[in-house]
N, C-alpha and C positions, 0 to 999 in steps of 0.2 A: 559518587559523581557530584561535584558540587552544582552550585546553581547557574553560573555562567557555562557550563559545556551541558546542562541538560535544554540552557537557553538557544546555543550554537546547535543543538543536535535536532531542536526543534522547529529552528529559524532554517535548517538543510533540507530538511524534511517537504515543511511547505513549500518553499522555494522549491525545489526538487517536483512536487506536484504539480506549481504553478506553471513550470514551464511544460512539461510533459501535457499538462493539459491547453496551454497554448496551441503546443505545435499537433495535438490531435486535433482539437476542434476548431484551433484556429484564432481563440480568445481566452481573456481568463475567467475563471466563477464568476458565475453570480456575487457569489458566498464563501470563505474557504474559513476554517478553524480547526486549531489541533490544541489537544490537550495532551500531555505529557509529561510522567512519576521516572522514577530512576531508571526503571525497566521497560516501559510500553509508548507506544505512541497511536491515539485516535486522530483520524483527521476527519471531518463530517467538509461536504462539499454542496454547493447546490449549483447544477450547471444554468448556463443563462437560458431560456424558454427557445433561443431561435438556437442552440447547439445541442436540446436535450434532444434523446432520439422521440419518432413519431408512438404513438401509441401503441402497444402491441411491440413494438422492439426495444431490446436491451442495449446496456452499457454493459453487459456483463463480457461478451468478446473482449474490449480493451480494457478494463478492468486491472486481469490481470496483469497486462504487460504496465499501466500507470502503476500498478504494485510494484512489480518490478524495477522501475525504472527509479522511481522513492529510493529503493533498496538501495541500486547501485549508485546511485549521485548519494544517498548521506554518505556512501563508505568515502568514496574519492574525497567527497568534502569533509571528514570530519575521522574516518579513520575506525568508524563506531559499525559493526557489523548488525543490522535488522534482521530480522525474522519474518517472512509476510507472517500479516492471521491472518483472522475473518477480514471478509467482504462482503459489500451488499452494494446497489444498486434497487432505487426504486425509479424509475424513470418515469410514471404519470407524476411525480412532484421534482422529475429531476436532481433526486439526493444521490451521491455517493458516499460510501463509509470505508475507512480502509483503516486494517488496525495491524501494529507491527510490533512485534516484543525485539528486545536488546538481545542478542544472542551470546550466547554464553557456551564457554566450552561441554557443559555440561549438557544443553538443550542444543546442540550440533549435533554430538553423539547420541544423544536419545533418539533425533530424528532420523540417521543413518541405522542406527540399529533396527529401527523400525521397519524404517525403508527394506531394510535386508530380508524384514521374517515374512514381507507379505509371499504369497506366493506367484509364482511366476503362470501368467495367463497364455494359455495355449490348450491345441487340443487335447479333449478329453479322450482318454485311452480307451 
């Protein structure tokens, strides 16, 4: 991946976040910054003090879905298939962390097979 499409893949990304977190909270970060290698993408975010949640409540509820949303705006813009990772939220300093690997056909299949061996939850006989 040369340097201009990891430049474009990271400029989707944010972009991608900026808006999702516009239209949740209504404004943009504080703070926003992403770092990004051939494969992964960190984005660290700090929300603004009157959009973080109060004390005692999480960002973890939307979290996932501004994961999500990252996901499917880089594909549309850029064609390049992400991976959620980790996540974090610390909301007494208003951080969010969201981190996202390049998906490969290889780490597709790892995660379906996975997905296949857990066991299926239901009642116990």
């Amino acid at each position: 991946m040369g340097e201009s499409q990891i430049d474009t893949l990271r400029d989707a990304a944010v972009a991608a976040f900026d808006a999702r977190h516009r239209a949740s909270y209504g404004c943009e970060p504080e703070a926003l910054h992403a770092w990004i290698d051939a494969g992964a993408i960190l984005i660290v975010a700090r929300a603004r003090a009157a959009t973080a949640p109060a004390a005692g409540c999480s960002f973890a509820a939307s979290l996932a879905e501004l994961q999500d949303a990252v996901v499917a705006e880089v594909y549309l813009r850029t064609g390049v298939l992400l991976r959620p990772g980790g996540r974090s939220a610390n909301s007494d300093r208003g951080l969010l962390v969201l981190a996202f690997e390049r998906a490969s056909a290889r780490s597709l299949c790892a995660a379906r097979v996975t997905a296949r061996r857990k066991p299926a939850a239901g009642p116990a006989a």
